[in-house]
Each structure stands twice: as structure tokens, then as C-alpha cells.
Backbone as CSV, one residue per row, in Angstrom:
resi,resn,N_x,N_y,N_z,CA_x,CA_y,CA_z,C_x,C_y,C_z
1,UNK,97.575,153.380,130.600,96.462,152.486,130.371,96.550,151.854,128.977
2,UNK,96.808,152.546,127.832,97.110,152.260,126.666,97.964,151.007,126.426
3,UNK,99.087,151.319,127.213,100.016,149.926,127.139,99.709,148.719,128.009
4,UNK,98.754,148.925,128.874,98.347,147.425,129.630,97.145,146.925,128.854
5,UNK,96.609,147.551,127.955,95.752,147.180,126.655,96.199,146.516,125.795
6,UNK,97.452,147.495,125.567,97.951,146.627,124.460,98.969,145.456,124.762
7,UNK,99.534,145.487,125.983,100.205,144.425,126.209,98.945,143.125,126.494
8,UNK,98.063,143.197,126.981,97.449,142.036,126.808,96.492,141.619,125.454
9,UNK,96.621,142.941,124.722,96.140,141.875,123.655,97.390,141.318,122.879
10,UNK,98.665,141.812,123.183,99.456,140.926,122.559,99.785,139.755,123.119
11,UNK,99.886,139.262,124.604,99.865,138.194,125.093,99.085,137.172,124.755
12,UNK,97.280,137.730,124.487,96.224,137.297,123.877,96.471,136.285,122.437
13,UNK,97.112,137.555,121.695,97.942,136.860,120.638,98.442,135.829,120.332
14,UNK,99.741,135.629,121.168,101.066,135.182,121.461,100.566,133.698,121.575
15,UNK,99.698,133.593,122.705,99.072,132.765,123.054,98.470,131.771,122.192
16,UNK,97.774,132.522,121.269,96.786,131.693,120.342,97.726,131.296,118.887
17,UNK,98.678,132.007,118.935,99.760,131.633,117.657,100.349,129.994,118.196
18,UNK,100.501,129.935,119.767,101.843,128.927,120.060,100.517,127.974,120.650
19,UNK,99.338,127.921,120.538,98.076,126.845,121.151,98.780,125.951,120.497
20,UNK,99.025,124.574,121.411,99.120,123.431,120.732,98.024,122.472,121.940
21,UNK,98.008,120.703,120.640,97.472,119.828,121.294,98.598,119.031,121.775
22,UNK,98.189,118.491,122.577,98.786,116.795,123.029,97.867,115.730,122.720
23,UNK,98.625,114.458,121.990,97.868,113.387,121.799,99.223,112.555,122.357
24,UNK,98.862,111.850,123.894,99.938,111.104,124.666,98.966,109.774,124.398
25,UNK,100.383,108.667,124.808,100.242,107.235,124.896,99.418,107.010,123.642
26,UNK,100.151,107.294,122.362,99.213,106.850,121.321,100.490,105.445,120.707
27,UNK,99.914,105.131,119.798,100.458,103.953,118.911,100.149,104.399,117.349
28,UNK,101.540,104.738,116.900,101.069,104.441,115.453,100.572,103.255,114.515
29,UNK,99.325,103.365,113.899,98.852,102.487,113.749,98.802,102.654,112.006
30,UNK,99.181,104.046,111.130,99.549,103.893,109.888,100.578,105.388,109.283
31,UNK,101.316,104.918,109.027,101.733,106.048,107.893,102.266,106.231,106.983
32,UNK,102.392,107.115,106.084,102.961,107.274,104.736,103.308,108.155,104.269
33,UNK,104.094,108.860,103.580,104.320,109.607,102.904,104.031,109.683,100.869
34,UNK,103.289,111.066,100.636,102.627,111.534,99.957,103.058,112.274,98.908
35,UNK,103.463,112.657,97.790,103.681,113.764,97.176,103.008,114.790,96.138
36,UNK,102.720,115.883,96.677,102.081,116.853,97.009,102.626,118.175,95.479
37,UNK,102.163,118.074,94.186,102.955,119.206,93.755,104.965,118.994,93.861
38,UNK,105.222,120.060,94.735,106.791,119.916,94.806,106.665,120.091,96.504
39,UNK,105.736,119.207,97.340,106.218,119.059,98.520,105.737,117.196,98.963
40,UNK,106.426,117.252,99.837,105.986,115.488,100.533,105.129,115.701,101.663
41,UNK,104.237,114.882,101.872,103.564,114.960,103.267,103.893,113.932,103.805
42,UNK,103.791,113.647,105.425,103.662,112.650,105.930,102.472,112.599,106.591
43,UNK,101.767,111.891,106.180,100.557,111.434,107.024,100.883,110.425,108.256
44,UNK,100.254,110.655,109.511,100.124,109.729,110.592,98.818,109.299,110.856
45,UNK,98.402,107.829,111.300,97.462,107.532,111.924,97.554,107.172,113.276
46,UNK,96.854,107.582,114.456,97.410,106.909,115.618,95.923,106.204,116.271
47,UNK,96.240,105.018,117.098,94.869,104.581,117.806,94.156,105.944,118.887
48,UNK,93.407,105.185,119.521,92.824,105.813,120.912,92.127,107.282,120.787
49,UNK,91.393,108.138,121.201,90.548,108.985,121.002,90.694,109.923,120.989
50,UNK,89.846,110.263,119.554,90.333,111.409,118.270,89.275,112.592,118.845
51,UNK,88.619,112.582,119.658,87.435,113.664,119.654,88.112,114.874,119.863
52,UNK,89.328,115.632,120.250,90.058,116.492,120.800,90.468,117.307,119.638
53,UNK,90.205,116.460,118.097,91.132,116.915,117.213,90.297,118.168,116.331
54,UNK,91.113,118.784,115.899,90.355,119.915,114.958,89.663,119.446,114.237
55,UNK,88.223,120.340,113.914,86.990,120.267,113.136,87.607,119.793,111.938
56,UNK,89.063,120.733,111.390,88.969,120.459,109.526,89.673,118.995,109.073
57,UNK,89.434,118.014,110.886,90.497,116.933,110.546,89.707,115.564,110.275
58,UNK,88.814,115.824,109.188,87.482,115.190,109.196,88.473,113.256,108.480
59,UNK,89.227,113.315,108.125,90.090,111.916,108.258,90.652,111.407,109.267
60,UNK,91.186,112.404,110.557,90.928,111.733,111.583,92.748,111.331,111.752
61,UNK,93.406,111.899,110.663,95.150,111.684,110.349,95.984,113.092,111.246
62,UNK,97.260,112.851,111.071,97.994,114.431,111.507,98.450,114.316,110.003
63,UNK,99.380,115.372,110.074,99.789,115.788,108.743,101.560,116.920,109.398
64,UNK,102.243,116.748,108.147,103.267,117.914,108.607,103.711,117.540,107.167
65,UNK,104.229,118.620,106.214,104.953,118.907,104.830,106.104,118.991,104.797
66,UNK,107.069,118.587,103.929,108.128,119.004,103.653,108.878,120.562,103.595
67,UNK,108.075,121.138,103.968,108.243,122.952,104.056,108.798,122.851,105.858
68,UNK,108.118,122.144,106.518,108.909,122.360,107.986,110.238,121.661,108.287
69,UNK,110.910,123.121,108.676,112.564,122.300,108.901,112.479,120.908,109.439
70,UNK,111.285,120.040,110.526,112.105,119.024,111.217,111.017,118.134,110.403
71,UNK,111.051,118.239,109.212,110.423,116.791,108.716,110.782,116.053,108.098
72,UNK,112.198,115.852,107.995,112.855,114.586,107.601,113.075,113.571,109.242
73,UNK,113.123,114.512,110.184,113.468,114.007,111.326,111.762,113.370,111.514
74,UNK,110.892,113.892,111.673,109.648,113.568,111.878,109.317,112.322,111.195
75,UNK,109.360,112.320,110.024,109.398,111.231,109.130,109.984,109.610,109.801
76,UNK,110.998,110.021,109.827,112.114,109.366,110.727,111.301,108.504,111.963
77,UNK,111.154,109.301,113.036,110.780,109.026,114.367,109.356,108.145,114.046
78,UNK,108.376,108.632,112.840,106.791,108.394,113.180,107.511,106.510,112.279
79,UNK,108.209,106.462,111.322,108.014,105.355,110.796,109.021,104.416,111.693
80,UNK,109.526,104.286,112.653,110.413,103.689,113.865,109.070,103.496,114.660
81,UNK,108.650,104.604,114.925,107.430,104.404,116.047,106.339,103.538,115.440
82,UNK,106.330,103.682,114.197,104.875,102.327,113.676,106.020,101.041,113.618
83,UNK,107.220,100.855,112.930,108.064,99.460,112.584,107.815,98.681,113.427
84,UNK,108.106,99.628,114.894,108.724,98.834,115.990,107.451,98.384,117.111
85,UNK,106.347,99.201,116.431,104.649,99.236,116.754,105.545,99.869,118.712
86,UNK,105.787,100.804,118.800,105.962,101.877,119.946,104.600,102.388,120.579
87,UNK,104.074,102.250,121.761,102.828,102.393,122.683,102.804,103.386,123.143
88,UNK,104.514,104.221,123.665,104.324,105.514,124.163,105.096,106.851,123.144
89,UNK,104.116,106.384,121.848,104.199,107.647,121.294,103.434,109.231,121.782
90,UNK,104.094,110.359,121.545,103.195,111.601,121.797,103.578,112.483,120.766
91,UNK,102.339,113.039,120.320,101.854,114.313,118.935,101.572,115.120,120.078
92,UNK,102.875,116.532,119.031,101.870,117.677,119.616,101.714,118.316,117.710
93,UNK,100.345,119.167,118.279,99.560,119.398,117.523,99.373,121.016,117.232
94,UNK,98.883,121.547,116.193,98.059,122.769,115.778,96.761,122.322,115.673
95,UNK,95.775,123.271,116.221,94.490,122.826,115.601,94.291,123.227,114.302
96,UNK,95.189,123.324,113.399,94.676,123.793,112.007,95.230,122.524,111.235
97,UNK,94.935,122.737,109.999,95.046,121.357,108.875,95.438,122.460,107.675
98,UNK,96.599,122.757,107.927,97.682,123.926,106.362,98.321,122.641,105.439
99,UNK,98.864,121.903,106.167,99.960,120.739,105.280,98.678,119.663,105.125
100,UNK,97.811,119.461,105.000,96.237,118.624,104.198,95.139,119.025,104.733
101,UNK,94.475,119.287,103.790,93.252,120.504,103.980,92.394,119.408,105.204
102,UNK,92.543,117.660,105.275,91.760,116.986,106.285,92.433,116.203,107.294
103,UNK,93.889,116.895,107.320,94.658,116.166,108.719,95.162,117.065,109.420
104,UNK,94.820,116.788,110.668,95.411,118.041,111.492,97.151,118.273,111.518
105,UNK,97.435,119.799,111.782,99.474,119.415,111.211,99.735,119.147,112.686
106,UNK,100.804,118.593,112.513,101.821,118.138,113.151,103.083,119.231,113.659
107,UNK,103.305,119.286,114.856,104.559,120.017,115.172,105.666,119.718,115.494
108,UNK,105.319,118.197,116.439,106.645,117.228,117.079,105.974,115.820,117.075
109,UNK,107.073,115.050,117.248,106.367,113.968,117.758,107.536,113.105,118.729
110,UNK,107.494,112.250,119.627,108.729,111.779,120.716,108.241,110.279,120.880
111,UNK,108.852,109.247,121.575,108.798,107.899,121.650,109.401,107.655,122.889
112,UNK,108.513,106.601,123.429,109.596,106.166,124.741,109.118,107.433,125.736
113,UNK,109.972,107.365,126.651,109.964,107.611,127.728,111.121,109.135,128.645
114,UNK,110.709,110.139,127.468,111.528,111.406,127.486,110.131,112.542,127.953
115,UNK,110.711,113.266,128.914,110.235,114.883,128.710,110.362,115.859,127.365
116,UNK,109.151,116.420,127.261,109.710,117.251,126.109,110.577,118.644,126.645
């Protein structure tokens, strides 16, 4: 009994560590990069409706730092996806705001017309 306890509160866990959002068919509509101390941020803005997004994301931006391995690549993809003004962008998301205390972070982001 002990271990079907504890195996579901670790699933419980597991679960709430890897929660992400989806924000599909968005358009970047601003971004930039920031520097932060001794890290860079990239801020994103995207159109279409924000109500989904975490409480601490009271700007209404994503966010991801130079501390995560794929954010030169991220960087990359979000400023192609605003240049080229791209319609089927998709954010996935954390509901927390670690990389700007008022944009929600960022985990991936894709263009066009791929499965993740």
C-alpha cells in the first residue's frame, strides 16, 4: 500500500514539474532582447487571447533567459517569426515568470506547419 501512495504522489509530482501551456496560431507582434545583470532575455509579444496566461504575467509578454540551453535558437526562430510577420506561430509555456518577474517563461517556440 505504501508504494501505490507513493508512486502516485510522485506521478502527482512529475506531472506538475512538466505542466506546460500552448499558445497556437499566434503572430508575433513584438520582440526584443534585454540585458539583465550577466544574462539576456528575450521578450515576446504575440496577438490573440492572453486570458490563459499566468497570474505573475501581468505584461501580458513570454520571457526565456540566456541560462536555457535553447536560447540562442529561440531568439533565432521568435525574430524570423516577427521579420517575416509568420501567423502560425506556437509557444509552449510554464505558468511561472523565473526569467521576468512579469512575463510568463518560455520553453519552445515552432513556425509553420510542423508537429512538435
Amino acid at each position: 500500500m505504501k508504494k501505490v501512495i507513493v508512486s502516485i504522489i510522485f506521478l502527482l509530482f512529475v506531472n506538475s514539474v512538466f505542466a506546460s501551456d500552448y499558445f497556437r496560431e499566434r503572430t508575433i507582434i513584438g520582440a526584443g532582447v534585454y540585458a539583465s545583470g550577466d544574462k539576456s532575455i528575450l521578450f515576446v509579444h504575440v496577438n490573440g487571447d492572453k486570458s490563459s496566461m499566468a497570474s505573475c504575467a501581468s505584461s501580458q509578454r513570454f520571457a526565456i533567459d540566456s541560462t536555457s540551453p535553447n536560447f540562442k535558437e529561440m531568439v533565432s526562430i521568435a525574430l524570423t517569426a516577427y521579420a517575416t510577420k509568420e501567423k502560425t506561430v506556437e509557444l509552449v509555456t510554464t505558468p511561472t515568470c523565473k526569467s521576468w518577474g512579469n512575463a510568463q517563461d518560455l520553453l519552445g517556440i515552432k513556425i509553420g506547419s510542423m508537429p512538435w
